[in-house]
C-alpha positions as CSV (number, residue, x, y, z in Angstrom):
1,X,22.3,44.2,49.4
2,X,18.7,43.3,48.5
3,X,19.9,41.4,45.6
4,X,22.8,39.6,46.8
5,X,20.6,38.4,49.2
6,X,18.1,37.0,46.6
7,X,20.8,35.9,44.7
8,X,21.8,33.7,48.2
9,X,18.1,32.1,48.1
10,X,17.9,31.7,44.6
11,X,20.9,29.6,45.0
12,X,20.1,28.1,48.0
13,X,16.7,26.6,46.4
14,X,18.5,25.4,43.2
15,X,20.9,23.6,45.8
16,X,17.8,21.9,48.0
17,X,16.2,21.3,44.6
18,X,19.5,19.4,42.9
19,X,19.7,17.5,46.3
20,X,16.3,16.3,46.1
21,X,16.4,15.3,42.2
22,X,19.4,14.0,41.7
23,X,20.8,13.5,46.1
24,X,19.2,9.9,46.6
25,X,20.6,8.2,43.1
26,X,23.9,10.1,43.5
27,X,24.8,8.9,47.6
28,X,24.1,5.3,46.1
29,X,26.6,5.6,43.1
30,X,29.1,7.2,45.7
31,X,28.6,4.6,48.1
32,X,28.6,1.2,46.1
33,X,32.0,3.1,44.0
34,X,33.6,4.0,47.5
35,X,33.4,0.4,48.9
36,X,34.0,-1.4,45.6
37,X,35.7,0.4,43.1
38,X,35.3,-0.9,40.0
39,X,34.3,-3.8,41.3
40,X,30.9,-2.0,41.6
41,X,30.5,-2.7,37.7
42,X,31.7,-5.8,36.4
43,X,29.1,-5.5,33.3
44,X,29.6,-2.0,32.3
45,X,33.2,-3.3,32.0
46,X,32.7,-5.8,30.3
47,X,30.5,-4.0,27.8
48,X,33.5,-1.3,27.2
49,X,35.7,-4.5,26.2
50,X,33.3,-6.1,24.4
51,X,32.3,-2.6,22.1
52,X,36.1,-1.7,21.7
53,X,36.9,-5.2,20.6
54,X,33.7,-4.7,18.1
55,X,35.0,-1.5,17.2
56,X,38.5,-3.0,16.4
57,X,36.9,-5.9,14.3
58,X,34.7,-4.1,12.2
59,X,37.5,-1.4,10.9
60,X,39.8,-4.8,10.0
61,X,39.4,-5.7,6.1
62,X,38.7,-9.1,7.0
63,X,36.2,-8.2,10.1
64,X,34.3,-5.4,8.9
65,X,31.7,-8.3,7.1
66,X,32.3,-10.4,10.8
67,X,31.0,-7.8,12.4
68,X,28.1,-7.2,10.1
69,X,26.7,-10.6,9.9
70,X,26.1,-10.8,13.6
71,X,25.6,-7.1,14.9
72,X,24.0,-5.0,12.0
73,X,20.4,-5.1,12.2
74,X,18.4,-3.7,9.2
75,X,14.3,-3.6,8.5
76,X,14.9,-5.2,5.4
77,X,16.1,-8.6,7.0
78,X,13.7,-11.2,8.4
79,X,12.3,-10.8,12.0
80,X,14.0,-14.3,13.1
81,X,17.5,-12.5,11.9
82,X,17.2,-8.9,13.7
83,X,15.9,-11.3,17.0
84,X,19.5,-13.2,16.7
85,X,21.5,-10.2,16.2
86,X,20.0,-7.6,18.4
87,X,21.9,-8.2,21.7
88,X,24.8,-7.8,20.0
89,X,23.9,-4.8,17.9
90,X,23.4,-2.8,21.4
91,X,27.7,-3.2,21.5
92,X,28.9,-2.5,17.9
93,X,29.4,0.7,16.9
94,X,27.3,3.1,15.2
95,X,29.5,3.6,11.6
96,X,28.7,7.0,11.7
97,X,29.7,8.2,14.7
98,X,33.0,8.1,16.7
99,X,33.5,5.3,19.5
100,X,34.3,7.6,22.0
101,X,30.7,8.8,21.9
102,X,29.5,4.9,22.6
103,X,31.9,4.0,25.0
104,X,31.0,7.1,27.1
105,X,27.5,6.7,27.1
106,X,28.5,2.7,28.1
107,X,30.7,3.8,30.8
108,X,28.3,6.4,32.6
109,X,25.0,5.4,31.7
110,X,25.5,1.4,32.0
111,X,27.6,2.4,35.4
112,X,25.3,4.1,37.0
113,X,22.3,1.8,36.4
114,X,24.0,-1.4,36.6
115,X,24.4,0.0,40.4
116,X,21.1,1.4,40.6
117,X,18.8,-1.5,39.3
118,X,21.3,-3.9,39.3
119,X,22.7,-6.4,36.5
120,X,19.9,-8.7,35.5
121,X,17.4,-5.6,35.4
122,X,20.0,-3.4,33.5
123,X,20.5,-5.9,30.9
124,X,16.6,-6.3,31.1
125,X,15.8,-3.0,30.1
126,X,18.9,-2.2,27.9
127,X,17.5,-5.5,25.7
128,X,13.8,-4.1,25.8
129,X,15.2,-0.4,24.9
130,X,16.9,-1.5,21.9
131,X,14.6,-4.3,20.9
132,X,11.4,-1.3,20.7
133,X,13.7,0.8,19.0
134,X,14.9,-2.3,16.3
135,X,10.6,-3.5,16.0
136,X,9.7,0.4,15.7
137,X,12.0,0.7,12.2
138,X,9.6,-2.0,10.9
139,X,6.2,-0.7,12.0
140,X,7.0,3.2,11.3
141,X,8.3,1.5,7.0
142,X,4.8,-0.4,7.2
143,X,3.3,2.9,7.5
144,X,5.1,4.6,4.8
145,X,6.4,8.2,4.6
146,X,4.0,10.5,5.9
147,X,4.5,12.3,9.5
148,X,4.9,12.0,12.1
149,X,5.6,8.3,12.3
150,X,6.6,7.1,9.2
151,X,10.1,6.4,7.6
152,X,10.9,6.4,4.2
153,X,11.7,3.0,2.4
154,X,15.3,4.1,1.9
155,X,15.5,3.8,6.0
156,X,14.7,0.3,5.2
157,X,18.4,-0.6,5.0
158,X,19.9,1.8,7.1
159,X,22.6,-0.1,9.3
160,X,21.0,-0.1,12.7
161,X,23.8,-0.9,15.3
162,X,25.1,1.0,18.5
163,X,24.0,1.5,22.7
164,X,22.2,4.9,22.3
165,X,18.4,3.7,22.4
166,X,19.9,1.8,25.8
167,X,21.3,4.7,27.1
168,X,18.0,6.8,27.0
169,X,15.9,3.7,28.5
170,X,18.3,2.8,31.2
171,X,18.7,6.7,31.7
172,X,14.3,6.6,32.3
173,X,14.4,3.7,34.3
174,X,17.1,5.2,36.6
175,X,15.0,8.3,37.2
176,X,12.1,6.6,37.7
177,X,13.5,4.3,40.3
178,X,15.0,7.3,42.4
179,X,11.9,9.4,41.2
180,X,14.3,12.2,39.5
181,X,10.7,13.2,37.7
182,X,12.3,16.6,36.1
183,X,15.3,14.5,34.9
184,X,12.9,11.7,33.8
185,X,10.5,14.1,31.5
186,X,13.8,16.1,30.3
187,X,14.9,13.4,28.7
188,X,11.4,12.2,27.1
189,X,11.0,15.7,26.1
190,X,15.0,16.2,24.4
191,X,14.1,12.6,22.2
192,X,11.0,14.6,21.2
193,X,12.4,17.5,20.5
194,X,15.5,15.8,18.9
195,X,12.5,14.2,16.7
196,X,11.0,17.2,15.8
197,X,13.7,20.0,15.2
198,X,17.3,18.0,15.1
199,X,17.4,14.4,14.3
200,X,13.4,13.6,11.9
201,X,15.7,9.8,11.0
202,X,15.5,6.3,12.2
203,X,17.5,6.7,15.3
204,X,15.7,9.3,16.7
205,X,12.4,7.8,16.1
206,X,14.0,5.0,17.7
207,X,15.0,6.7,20.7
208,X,11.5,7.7,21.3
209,X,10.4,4.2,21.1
210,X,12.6,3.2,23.3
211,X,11.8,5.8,25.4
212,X,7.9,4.9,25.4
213,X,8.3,1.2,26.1
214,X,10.4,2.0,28.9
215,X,8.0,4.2,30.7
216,X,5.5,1.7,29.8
217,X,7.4,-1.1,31.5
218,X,8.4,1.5,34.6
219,X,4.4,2.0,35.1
220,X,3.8,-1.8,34.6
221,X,6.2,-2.6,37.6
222,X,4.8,-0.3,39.8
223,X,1.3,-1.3,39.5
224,X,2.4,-5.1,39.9
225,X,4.4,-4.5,42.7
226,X,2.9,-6.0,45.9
227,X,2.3,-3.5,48.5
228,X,4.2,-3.6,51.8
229,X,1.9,-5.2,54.9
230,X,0.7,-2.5,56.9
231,X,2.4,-2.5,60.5
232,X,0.3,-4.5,62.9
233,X,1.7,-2.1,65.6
234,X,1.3,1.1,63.7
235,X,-2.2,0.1,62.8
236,X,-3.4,-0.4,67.1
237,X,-1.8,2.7,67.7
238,X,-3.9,4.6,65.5
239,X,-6.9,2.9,66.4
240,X,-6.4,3.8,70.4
241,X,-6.0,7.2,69.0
């Protein structure tokens, strides 16, 4: 009986702990899908289209090199090129992975913050996110080989395309907004980890870039944000107290 009922509390405090992570950011994805449908997220949508129509392009005979002269970005071209064709990296697929796996991470994780933050700031820090990841291929083949930040110069013309390093900074800038901080440092510490025991390549060094300038920008904003003005009210009340 004694541990049914501990089981009860156990259960009870993952529930009050789920609702306060994860209960503000979820009641305003329910809200703005209940009163507008899809409506809610016009971008994401759009972002779907535009990666499917990528998708459908580049696995053409005569789009596959389309494709790659304005959304492959490699270390080995020149800074002014991986500028142009960054933005539209962030929607072509990654060749070696299946499209499902981008258009899911489009759908959910674009979704969710293009509601959240809104469009401008989604885009904002989708662009940042991949643009870290994109400048970090360059710095980590300046410094050469050697761990823990370096690349080989193979890496230097790996086809860098795809929405992951987006994902996991619009995925951070969610949690910071709605201060999900366990959610937030779980997914700086998977990119780490992913680094260290799964994924020791450009992309994941990327996605800890990306994950870093991020958090950087997130800390920026909230020390540049002007304060609220203290009640006038509030502030004689006290003082008769």
């Amino acid at each position: 009986m004694s541990d049914a009922r501990a089981g009860r509390r156990a259960a009870a405090a993952v529930r009050r702990a789920a609702r306060a992570e994860w209960g503000p950011l979820l009641r305003t994805v329910r809200s703005a899908l209940a009163a507008r449908r899809l409506r809610a997220v016009p971008l994401t949508l759009a972002a779907v289209c535009l990666t499917l129509f990528f998708h459908f392009v580049q696995n053409q005979s005569w789009g596959y090199h389309l494709v790659g002269s304005i959304g492959w970005v490699q270390a080995a071209e020149p800074v002014w090129v991986t500028l142009l064709r960054t933005p539209l990296s962030l929607f072509v697929p990654a060749l070696d992975l299946p499209v499902w796996g981008a258009l899911a991470q489009i759908l959910v994780v674009f979704g969710i913050a293009e509601i959240c933050l809104g469009r401008r700031r989604t885009m904002l820090v989708a662009y940042a996110a991949t643009l870290a990841g994109t400048l970090y291929a360059r710095f980590s083949l300046w410094l050469g080989s050697g761990p823990p930040f370096g690349l080989p110069d193979a890496d230097r013309y790996v086809i860098d395309s795809g929405p992951s390093a987006a994902v996991v900074g619009l995925a951070v800038a969610v949690c910071w907004r709605y201060r999900a901080r366990f959610t937030c440092v779980g997914v700086a510490v998977a990119m780490l980890v992913e680094v260290a025991f799964i994924k020791n390549n450009l992309a994941g060094k990327e996605h800890v870039a990306a994950v870093a300038v991020v958090l950087a920008l997130c800390v920026a904003g909230d020390l540049w944000r002007p304060r609220k003005p203290r009640d006038p009210q509030r502030v004689r009340g006290r003082d008769r107290e």
